[in-house]
C-alpha positions, 0 to 999 in steps of 0.5 A: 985176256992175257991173264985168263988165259993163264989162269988156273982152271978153277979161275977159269970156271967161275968166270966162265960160269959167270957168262953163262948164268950172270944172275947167279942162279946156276951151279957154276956161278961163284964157284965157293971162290972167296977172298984173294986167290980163291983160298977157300972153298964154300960147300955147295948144296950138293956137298951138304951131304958129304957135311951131314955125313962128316957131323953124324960121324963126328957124333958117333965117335964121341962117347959122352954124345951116344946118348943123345945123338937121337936128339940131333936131326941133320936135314938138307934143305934148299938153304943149306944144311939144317942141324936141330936140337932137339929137346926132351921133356927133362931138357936136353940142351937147354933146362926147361924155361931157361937159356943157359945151356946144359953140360950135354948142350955145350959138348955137343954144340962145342963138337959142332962148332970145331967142324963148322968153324973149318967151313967157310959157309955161313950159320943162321941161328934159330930158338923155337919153344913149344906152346906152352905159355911162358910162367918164368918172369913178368915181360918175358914170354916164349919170344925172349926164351927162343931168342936168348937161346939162340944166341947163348948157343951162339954165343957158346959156340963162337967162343969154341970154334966158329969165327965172329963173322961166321953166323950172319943171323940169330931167329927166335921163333917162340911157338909160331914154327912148330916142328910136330903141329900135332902136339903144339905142346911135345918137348921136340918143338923146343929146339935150337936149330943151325942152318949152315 
């Protein structure tokens, strides 16, 4: 009691939202404290807008990205912040049937990864395909393909600017997640996608 009472209000807030909501359901429970002293803050889903704006605007500022910005969809979801990259029909990020990231992939997910690697938060990755069958190699198919992305991107961006422990997931979804059911075979179903 001594050392609540003497706590910083802060501290004081998340221990009282834990007695109010001990499931953890509610706004206040947890607070985004984290480790020793509170040191670091997770954005919770009401700042997810505030994120979406600081990414957009990262985009804008920079030259080489005006190009492809209209490929960048930025969406607030029940889970978080879900960051997609869109592909066209030449490939924007990824050339077609293969996972190596192009040049406009790797400074745009290198822009990403800077911003996100300040959050405390954490990514799940996401590779989808469109429905076309997979006509590369034997024993690969559109499954490997949207793993593989998805873990060439995080791969890329761990090593520029997101920690090791950030992403907690690495999804591919081959074609069964389509983003325009209409067309099961457009090019913006080919996507890598964050959820932050």
């Amino acid at each position: 009691v001594l050392w609540l009472v003497s706590s910083s209000e802060q501290v004081k807030k998340a221990i009282g939202g834990y007695f109010n909501d001990p499931t953890g359901k509610g706004k206040e429970i947890g607070n985004g404290l984290r480790g020793n002293g509170g040191e670091s803050l997770s954005l919770q889903k009401e700042d997810m807008n505030k994120l979406k704006e600081k990414l957009e605007q990262a985009i804008q500022t920079s030259e080489p990205l005006q190009k492809i910005k209209e490929h960048v969809v930025m969406t607030v979801i029940g889970e978080g912040l879900r960051v997609e990259l869109l592909e066209d029909a030449k490939g924007m990020f990824f050339e077609s049937g293969n996972a190596e990231p192009t040049v406009y992939g790797k400074d745009l997910m290198k822009l990403l990864a800077v911003e996100i690697g300040k959050l405390p938060n954490t990514v799940t990755m996401e590779g989808h395909t469109d429905a076309k069958a997979y006509a590369g190699k034997k024993d690969y198919s559109n499954w490997e393909l949207s793993a593989d992305r998805a873990n060439a991107a995080r791969r890329w961006m761990q090593a520029n600017g997101m920690r090791e422990d950030q992403v907690t997931q690495v999804r591919g979804f081959a074609d069964q997640s389509l983003r325009n059911k209409d067309d099961p075979e457009d090019a913006s179903n080919r996507r890598v996608t964050l959820i932050i």
